[in-house]
C-alpha positions as CSV (number, residue, x, y, z in Angstrom):
1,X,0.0,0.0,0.0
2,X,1.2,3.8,-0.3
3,X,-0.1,7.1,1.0
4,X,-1.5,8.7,-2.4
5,X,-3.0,12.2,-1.0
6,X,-2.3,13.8,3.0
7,X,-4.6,16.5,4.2
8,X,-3.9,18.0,7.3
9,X,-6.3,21.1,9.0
10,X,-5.4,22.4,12.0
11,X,-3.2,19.5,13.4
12,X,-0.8,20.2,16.2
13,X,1.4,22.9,14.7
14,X,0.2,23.0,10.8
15,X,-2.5,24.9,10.4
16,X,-3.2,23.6,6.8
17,X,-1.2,21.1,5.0
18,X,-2.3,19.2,1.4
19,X,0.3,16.6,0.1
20,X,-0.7,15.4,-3.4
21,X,0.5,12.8,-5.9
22,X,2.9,11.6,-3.6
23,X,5.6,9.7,-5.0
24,X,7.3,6.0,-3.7
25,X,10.1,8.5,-2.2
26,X,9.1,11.6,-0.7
27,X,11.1,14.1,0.7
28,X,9.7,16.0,3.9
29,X,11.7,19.4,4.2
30,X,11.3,22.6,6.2
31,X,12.9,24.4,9.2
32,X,12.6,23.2,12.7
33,X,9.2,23.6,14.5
34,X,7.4,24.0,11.1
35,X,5.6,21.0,11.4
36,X,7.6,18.4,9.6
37,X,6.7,15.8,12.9
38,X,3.3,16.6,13.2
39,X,3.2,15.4,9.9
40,X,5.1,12.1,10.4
41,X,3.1,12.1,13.5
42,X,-0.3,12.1,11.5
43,X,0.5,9.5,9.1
44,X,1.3,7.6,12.8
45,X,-1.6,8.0,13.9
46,X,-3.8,6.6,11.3
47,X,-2.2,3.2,11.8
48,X,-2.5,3.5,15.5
49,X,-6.1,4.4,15.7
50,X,-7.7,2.1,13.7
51,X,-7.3,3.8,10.1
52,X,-8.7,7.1,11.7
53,X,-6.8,10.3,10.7
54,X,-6.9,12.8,12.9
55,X,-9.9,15.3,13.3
56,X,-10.4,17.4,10.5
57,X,-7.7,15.3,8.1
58,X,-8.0,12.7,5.2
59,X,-5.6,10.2,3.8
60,X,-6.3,8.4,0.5
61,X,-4.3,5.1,1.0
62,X,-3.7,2.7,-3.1
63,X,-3.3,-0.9,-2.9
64,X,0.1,-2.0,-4.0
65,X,-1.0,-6.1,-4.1
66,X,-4.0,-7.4,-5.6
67,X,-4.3,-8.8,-1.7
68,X,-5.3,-5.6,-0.7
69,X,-7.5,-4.3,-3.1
70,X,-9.2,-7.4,-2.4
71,X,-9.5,-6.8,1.0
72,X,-10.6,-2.8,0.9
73,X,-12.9,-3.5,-1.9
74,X,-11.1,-1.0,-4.2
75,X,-7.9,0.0,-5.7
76,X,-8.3,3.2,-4.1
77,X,-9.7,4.5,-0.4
78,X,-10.3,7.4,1.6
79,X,-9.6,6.5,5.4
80,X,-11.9,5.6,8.0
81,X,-12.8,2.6,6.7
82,X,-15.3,0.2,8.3
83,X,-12.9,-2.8,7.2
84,X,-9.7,-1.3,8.2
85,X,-9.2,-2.6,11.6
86,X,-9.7,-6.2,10.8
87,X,-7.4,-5.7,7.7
88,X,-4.6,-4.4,10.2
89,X,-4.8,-5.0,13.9
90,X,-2.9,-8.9,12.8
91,X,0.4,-10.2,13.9
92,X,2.6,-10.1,11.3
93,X,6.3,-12.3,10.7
94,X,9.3,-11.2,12.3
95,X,11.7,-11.5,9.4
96,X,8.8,-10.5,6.8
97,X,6.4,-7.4,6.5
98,X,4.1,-6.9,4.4
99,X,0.9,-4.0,4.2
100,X,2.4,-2.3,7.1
101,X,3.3,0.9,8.5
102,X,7.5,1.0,9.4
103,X,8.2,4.2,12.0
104,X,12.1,4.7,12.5
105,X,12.4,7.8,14.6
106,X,15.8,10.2,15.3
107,X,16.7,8.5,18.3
108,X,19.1,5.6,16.7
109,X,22.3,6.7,18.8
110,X,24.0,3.0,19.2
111,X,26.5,3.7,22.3
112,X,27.2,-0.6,23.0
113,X,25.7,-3.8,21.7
114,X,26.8,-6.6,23.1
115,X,25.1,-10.1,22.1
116,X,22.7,-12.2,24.8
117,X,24.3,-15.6,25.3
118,X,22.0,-18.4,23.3
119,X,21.5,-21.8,24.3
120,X,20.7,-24.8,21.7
121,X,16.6,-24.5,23.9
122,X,16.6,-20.4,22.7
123,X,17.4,-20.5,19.6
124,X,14.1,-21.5,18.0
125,X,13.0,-20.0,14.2
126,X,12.8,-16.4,14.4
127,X,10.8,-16.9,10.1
128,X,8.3,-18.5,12.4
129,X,8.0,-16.3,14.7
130,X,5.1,-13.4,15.0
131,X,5.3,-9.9,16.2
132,X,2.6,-7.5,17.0
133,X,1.1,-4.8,15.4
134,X,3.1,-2.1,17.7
135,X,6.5,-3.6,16.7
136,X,7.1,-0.8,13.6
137,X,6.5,1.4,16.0
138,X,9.0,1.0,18.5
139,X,11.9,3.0,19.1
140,X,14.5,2.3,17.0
141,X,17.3,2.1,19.2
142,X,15.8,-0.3,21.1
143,X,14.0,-2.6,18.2
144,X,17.8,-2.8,16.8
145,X,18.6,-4.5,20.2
146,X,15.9,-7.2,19.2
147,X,17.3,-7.5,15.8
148,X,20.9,-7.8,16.7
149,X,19.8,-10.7,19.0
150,X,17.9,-12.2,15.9
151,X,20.8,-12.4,13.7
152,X,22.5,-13.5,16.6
153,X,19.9,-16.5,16.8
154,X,19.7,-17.5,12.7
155,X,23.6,-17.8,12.6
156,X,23.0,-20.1,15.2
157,X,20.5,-21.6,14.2
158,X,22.5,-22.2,10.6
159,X,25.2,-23.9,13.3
160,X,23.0,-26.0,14.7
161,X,20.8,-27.0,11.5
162,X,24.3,-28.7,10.3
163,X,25.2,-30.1,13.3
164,X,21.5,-31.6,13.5
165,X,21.6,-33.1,10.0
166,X,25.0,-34.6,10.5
167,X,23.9,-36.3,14.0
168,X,20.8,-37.7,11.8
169,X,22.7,-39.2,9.5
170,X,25.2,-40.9,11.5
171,X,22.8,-42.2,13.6
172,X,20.9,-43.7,10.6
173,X,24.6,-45.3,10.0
174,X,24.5,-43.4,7.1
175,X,28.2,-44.2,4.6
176,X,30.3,-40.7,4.3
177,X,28.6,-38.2,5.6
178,X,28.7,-35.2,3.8
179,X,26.8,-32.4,4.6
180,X,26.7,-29.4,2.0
181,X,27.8,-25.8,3.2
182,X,24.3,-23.5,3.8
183,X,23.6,-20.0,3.0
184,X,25.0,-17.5,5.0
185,X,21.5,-16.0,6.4
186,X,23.3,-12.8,7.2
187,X,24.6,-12.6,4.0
188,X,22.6,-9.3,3.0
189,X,24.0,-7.9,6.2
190,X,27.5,-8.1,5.2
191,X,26.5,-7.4,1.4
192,X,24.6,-3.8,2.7
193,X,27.4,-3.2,5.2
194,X,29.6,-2.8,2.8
195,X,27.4,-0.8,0.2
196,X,27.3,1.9,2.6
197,X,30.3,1.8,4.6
198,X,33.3,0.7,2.0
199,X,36.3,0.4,2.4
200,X,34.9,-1.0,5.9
201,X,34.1,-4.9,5.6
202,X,31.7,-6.7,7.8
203,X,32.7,-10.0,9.2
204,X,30.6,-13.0,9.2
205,X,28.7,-13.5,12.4
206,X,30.5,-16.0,15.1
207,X,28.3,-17.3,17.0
208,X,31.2,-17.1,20.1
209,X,31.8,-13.2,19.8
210,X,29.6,-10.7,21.8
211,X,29.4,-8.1,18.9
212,X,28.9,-7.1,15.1
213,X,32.7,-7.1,13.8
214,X,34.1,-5.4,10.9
215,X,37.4,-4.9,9.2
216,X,38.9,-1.3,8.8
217,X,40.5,0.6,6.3
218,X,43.9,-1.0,7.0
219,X,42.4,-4.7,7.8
220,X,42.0,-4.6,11.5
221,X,39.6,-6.3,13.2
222,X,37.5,-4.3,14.9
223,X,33.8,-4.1,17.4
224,X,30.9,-1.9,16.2
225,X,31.1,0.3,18.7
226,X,34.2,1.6,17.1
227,X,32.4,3.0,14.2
228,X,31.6,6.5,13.9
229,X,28.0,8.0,15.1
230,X,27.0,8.6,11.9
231,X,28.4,4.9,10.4
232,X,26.6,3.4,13.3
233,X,23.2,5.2,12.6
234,X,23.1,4.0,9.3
235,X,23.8,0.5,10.3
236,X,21.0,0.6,12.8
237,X,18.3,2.3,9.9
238,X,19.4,-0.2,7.1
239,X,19.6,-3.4,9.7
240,X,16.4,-2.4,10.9
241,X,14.6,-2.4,7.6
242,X,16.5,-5.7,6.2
243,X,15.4,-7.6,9.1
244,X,12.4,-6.7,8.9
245,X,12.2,-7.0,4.9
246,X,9.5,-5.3,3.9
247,X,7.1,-5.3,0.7
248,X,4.2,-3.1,0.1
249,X,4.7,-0.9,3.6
250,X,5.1,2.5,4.3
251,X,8.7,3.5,5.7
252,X,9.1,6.7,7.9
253,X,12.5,8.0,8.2
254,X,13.0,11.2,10.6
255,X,16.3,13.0,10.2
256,X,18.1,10.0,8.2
257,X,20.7,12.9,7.9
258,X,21.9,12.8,11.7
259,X,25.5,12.6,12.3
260,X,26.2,12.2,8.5
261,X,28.6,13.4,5.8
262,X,26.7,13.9,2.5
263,X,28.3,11.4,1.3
264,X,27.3,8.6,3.3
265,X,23.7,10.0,3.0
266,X,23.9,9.7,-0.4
267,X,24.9,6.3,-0.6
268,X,22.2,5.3,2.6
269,X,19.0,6.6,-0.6
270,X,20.7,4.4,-2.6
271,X,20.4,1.0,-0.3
272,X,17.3,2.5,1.1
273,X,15.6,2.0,-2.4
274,X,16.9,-1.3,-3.1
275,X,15.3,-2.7,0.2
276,X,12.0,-4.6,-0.5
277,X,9.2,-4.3,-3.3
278,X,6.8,-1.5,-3.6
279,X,7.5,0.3,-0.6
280,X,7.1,3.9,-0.2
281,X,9.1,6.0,1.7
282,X,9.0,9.2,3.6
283,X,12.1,11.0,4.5
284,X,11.3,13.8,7.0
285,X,14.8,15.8,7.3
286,X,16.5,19.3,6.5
287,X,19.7,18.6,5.1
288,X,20.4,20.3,2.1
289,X,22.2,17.9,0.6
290,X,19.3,15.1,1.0
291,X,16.9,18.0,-0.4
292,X,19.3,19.6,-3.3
293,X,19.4,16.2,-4.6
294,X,16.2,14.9,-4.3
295,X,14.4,17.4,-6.4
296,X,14.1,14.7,-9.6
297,X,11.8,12.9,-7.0
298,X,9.7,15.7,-5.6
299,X,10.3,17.5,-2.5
300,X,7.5,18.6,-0.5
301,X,8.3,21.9,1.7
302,X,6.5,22.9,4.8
303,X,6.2,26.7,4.8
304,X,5.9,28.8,8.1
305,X,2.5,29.6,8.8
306,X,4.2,33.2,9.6
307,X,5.2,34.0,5.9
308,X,2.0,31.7,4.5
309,X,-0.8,33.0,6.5
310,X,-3.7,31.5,4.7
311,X,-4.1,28.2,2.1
312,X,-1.6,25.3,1.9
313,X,1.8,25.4,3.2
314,X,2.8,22.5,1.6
315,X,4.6,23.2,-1.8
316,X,6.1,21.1,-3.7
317,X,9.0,21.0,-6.2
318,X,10.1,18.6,-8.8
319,X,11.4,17.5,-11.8
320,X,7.9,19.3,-13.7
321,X,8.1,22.4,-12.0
322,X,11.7,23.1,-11.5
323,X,12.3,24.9,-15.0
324,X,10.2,27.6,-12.9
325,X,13.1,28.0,-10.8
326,X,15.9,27.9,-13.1
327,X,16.4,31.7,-12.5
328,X,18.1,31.0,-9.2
329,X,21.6,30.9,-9.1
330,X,22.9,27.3,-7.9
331,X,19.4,26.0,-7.7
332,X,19.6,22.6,-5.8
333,X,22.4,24.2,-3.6
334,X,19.5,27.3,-2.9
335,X,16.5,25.1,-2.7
336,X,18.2,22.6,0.2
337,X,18.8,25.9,2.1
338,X,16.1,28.0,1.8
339,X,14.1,24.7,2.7
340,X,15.5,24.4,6.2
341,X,14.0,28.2,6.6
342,X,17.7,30.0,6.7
343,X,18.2,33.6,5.5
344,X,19.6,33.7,1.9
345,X,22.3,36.3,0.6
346,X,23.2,35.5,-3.1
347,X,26.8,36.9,-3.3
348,X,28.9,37.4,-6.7
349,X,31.3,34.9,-7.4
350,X,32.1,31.4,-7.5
351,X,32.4,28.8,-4.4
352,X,35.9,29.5,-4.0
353,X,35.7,33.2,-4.4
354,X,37.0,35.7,-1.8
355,X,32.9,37.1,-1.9
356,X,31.7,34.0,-0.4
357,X,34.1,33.3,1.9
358,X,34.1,37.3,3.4
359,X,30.6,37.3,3.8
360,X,30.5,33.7,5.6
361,X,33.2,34.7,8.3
362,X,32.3,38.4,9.1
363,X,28.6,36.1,9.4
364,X,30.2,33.7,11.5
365,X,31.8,36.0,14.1
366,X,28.6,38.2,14.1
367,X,26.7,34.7,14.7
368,X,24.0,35.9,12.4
369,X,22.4,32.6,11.0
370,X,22.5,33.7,6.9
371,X,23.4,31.4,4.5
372,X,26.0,32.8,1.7
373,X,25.4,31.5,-1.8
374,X,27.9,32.4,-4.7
375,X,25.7,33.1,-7.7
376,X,28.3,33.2,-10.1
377,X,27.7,35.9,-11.8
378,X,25.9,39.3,-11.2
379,X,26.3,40.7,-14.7
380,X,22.3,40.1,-15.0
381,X,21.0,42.4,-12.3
382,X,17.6,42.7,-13.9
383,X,17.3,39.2,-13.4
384,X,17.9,39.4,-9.9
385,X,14.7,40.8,-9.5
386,X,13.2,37.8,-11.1
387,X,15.2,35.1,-8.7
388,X,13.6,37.5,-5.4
389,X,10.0,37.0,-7.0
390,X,10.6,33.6,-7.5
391,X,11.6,32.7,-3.9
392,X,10.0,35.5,-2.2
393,X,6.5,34.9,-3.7
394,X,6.2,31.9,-5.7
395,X,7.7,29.0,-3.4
396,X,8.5,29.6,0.4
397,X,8.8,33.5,1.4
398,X,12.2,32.7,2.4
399,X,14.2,36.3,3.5
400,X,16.5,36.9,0.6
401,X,18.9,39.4,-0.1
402,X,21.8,40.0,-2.6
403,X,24.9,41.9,-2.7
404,X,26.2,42.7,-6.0
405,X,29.9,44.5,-7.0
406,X,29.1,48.3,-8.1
407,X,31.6,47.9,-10.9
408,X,30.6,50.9,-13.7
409,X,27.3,51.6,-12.7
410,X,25.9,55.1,-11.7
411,X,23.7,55.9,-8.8
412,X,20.8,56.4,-10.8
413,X,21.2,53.0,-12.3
414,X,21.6,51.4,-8.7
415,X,18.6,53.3,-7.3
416,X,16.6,52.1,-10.7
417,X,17.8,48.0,-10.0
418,X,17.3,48.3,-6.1
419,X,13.7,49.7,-6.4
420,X,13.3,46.6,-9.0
421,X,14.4,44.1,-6.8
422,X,12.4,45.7,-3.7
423,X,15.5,46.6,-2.1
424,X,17.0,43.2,-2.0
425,X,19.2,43.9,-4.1
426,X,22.5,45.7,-2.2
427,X,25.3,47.0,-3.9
428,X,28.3,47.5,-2.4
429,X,29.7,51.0,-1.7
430,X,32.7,50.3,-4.2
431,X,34.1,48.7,-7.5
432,X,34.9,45.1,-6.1
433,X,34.8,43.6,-2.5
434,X,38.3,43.6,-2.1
435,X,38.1,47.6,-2.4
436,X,37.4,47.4,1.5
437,X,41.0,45.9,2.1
438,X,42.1,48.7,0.0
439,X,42.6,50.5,3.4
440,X,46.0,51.7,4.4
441,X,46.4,51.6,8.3
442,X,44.7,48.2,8.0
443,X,47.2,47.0,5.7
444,X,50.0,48.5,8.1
445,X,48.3,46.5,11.0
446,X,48.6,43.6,9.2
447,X,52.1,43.9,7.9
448,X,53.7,44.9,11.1
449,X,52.0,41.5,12.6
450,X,53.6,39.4,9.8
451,X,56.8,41.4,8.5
452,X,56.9,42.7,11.8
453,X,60.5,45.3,11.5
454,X,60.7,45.4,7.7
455,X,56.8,46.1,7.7
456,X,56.7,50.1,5.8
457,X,54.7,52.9,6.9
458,X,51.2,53.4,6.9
459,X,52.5,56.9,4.5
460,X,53.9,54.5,1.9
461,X,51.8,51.9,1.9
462,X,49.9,54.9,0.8
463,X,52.2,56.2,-2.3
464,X,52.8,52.6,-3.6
465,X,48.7,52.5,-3.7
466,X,48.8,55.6,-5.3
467,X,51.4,54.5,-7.7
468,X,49.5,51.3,-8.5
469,X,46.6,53.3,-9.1
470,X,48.5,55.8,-11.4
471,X,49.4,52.6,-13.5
472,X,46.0,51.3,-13.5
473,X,43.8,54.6,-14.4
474,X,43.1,54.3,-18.1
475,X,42.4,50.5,-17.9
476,X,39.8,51.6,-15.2
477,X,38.6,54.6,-17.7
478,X,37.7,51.8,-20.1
479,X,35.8,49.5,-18.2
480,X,33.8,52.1,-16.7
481,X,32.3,53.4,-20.0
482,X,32.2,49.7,-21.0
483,X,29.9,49.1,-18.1
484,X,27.6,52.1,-18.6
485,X,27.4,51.0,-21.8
486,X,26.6,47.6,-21.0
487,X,23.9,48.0,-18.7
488,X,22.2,50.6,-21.3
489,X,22.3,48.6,-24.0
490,X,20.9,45.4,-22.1
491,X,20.9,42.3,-24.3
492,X,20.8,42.2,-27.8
493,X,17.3,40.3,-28.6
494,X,16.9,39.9,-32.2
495,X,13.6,37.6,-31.7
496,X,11.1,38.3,-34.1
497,X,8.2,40.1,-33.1
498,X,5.9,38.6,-35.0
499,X,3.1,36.1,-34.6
500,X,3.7,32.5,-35.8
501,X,1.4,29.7,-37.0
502,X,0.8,27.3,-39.9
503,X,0.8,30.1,-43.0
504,X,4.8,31.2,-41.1
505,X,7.8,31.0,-43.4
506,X,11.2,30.5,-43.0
507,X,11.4,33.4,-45.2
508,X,9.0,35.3,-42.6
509,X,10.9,35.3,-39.5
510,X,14.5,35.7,-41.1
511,X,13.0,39.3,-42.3
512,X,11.7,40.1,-39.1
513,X,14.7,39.0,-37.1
514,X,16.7,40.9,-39.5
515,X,14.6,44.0,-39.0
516,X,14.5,43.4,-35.3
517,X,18.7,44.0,-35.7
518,X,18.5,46.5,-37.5
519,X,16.5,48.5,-35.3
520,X,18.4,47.9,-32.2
521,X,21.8,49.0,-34.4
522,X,20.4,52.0,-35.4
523,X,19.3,52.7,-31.7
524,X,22.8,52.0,-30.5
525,X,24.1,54.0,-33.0
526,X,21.8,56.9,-32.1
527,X,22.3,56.3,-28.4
528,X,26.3,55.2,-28.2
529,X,27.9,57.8,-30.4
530,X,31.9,58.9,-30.1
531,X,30.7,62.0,-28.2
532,X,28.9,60.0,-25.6
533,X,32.3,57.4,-25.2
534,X,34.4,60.6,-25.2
535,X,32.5,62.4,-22.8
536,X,32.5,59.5,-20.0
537,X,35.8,58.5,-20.7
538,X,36.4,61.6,-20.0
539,X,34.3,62.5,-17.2
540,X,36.3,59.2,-15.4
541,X,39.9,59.9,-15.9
542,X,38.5,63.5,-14.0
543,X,37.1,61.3,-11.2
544,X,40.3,58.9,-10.7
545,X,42.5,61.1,-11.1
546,X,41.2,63.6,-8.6
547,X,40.4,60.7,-6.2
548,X,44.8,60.8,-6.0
549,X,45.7,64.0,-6.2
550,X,46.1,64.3,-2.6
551,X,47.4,60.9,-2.3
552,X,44.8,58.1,-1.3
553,X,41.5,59.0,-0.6
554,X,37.8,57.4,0.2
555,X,36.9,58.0,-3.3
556,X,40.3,56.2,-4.5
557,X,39.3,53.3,-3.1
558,X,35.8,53.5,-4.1
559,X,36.6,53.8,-7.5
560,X,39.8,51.5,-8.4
561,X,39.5,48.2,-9.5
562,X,39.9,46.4,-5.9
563,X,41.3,42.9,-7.5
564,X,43.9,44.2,-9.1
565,X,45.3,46.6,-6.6
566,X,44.8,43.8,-3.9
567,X,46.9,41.5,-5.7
568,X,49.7,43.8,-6.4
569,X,49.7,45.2,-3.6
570,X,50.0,41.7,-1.5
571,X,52.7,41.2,-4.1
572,X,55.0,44.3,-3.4
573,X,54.1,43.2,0.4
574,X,55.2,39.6,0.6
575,X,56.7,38.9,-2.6
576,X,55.8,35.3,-3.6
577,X,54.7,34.5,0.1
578,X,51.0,33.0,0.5
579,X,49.6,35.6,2.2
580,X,45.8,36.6,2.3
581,X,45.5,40.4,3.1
582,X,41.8,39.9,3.0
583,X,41.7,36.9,5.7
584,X,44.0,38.6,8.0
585,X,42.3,42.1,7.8
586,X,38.6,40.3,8.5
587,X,40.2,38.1,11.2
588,X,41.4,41.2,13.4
589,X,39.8,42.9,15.7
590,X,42.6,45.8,15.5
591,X,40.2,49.4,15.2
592,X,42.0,49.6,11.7
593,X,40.6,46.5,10.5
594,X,37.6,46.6,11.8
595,X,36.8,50.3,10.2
596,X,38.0,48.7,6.9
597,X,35.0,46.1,7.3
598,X,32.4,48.4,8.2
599,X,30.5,48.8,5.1
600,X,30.6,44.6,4.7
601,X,29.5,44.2,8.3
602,X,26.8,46.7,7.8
603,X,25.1,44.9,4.3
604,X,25.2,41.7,7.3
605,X,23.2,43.7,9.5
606,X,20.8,45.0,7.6
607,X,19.6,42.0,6.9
């Protein structure tokens, strides 16, 4: 059976909640206290109350087995059901489940496990054996316990079953006994074991140790609890589910992410979706590595009642819906963290970039909970405004703001993209983020601390700045009138602007993309004439060069290309040395470096 359709009203925490078309893996996601275990909770409660959701809620269950369509009377039912109790409230095998609801809850922290001892009278046949209906619902923690003492009892059971046969045939005075070698019945054990934990091997069982074994990375033997937490939780989640061996049941996970590294999360989807037949599972977590990646599947977020006061706050995204989002810079990165209901700035750059990484530490020591994102590139700005509608309005009113380089543009242009973006949009106060470093008594701090006698002067750290900039000043000319330019002109769209159907030519809409050129180059002609370059190229070399005419100024490091005079000043510095002006300056707490930060640390407390 699987959960088809979820409606929640006014349950615990969610005030309205509608889960549709839900898939065979569904991912739960949202910040903590949104409501993510109230859900897990309700789906709980239908199995422990007879099939009755809770007040005010439905659940539309499908059969999976013709067994069950059979017994419902339909492929398809809405819950309560007169016939549901007798249907469920059965005993079902230890080793084998089938039609039934599986809960594994957070609380799988493994600190021991020792074996019980087992006599030849205890061992019995655990496939025989019948559990009742509360048994997927224990604890985890202690349901492994149980199930570590069953394997402990089939491998000794596969012991004695040899020993058994052989004493039957010699006591028949049987001629050469041979007995052939069984199954190992832990064999999937050791087979998952290593699926999720390689290099890590798993031994085989013996029946005389006290523990689960395994070999490390170098071949040493060594107990379970030796593992890490997050290797041991995922041995007690996949040994729960294999002993149980489940077909047609519904699997709750909560937080399968605990105590992992992506990658081991990662490979735990993997195993969990070759365990059984036709089980569906519900993840319930807010990792964004289980959520980035689980977006070909379908994740459903829970939204704050706060930012969605009234309709569903269930939304969900997938592989149908996700070209919506393709404005977003990094979008599985951005959808796994605005999911667990963090604040977003979008920064310029790349992962490794010095934006990220400036931003994330001045965060870090303000302990303001943002998350930084590196969108690449800002070059776009107008389509920053569409990335703020699309995750402000459209999918989870997450807080969102971006800070973009100022580069070539003017105020007027900044005022025109900020009112565009509702005032997410933040430019910095200068040409590149490592303009701030640009500072000269917060460079001096920094070389007196690492060059500490042959450190110079705070006054020529300030003429060799000057100098750079000197060297520098027509480049920056031209990439300021390149920018004003660019950000007038916008992007060249040539698509035709006409209407086409069946009667359409070829012919048709190569003339009107050809016009459609043609335009725009006579507008860019009319607008970007040789007086207009001439008179901002010149109206720049004015600015720069009167920003050092009086040495370096607050405008001078405003306006000159902060990568460049970063690096070459670091170079004339520390010569080939690796030595981070940036990391040093943001680390300090020196008055010099902190005033350098200011206008960085502000943008961070804005938001």
């Amino acid at each position: 059976m699987r959960i088809k359709e979820l409606h929640l009203n006014k349950w615990k925490v969610i005030r309205q909640a509608d889960l549709q078309d839900l898939s065979d893996f569904v991912v739960v996601a949202g910040p903590n206290g949104v409501g993510k275990t109230a859900i897990k909770e309700s789906i709980v409660h239908v199995f422990q109350h007879g099939g009755n959701p809770p007040s005010g809620c439905s659940v539309i269950l499908q059969a999976t087995i013709a067994a069950e369509a059979t017994a419902w009377g339909s492929q398809e039912v809405t819950l309560p059901q007169h016939f549901w109790q007798s249907f469920f409230n059965k005993n079902t095998k230890r080793l084998k489940t089938t039609s039934r609801l599986i809960q594994i809850d957070s609380n799988r922290s493994i600190d021991s496990l020792m074996f019980d001892n087992v006599t030849f009278q205890s061992i019995g046949n655990p496939e025989e054996e019948e559990v009742g209906l509360g048994y997927g619902f224990n604890n985890a923690k202690d349901r492994f316990k149980d199930i570590c003492k069953t394997l402990h009892r089939i491998k000794s059971r596969e012991v004695t079953s040899v020993y058994t046969e052989y004493r039957k045939r010699l006591d028949a005075s049987l001629p050469d006994v041979t007995i052939s070698k069984l199954k190992d019945p832990t064999e999937k054990y050791i087979d998952t074991f290593g699926k999720l934990l390689y290099p890590k091997v798993m031994l085989p069982l013996d029946i005389n140790s006290t523990t689960i074994q395994y070999k490390d990375d170098d071949g040493d033997s060594r107990d379970f609890v030796q593992l890490s937490s997050g290797e041991k939780e995922v041995v007690v989640l996949t040994f729960d589910l294999l002993a149980q061996d489940p077909d047609d049941c519904v699997v709750l996970i909560d937080e399968p992410e605990v105590h992992l590294h992506p990658e081991l999360a990662f490979r735990l989807i993997k195993v969990l979706k070759g365990i059984g037949q036709r089980n569906q599972y519900f993840l319930f977590t807010h990792s964004p590595d289980i959520i980035g990646n689980a977006l070909d599947i379908g994740v459903h977020f829970i939204r704050p009642k706060k930012r969605v006061p009234t309709g569903n706050q269930a939304v969900r995204i997938d592989e149908r819906n996700i070209e919506e989002f393709k404005s977003i810079p990094n979008i599985r990165e951005t959808i796994g963290i605005v999911s667990v209901g963090k604040k977003l700035l979008f920064v310029e750059g790349s992962s490794t970039s010095i934006d990220r990484n400036v931003f994330a530490t001045l965060a870090k020591s303000s302990k303001l909970d943002v998350a930084i994102i590196p969108s690449d590139s800002c070059t776009n700005v107008t389509n920053m405004a569409l990335v703020c509608d699309t995750l402000e309005k459209g999918v989870l009113g997450v807080e969102l703001h971006m800070v973009r380089d100022r580069d070539g543009l003017v105020d007027s242009q900044i005022a025109n993209f900020s009112t565009k973006s509702k005032g997410r949009l933040v430019f910095l106060p200068f040409y590149h983020i490592e303009n701030a470093f640009l500072h000269p008594g917060a460079i001096a701090e920094i070389a007196n601390k690492v060059l500490l006698t042959q450190a110079p002067s705070v006054q020529q750290i300030e003429a060799q700045m000057v100098e750079f900039a000197k060297q520098q000043l027509l480049n920056t000319v031209a990439l300021y009138v390149k920018a004003e330019i660019y950000f007038q002109a916008g992007n060249f769209d040539v698509s035709p602007n006409i209407t086409i159907d069946k009667n359409t030519t070829l012919g048709d809409i190569v003339t009107s993309m050809n016009n459609r050129k043609n335009s725009l180059v006579t507008t860019y002609n009319t607008t970007f004439t040789q007086t207009m370059i001439s008179t901002r190229a010149i109206y720049w070399e004015n600015a720069l060069r009167q920003a050092i005419a009086g040495g370096w100024s607050v405008e001078a490091r405003r306006y000159f290309v902060g990568k460049r005079m970063l690096r070459e000043i670091q170079s004339w510095l520390f010569g080939t040395k690796s030595i981070s002006l940036w990391e040093h300056i943001v680390g300090s707490e020196s008055p010099e470096c902190v005033v350098a930060c200011k206008e960085l640390t502000a943008i961070l407390a804005s938001i």
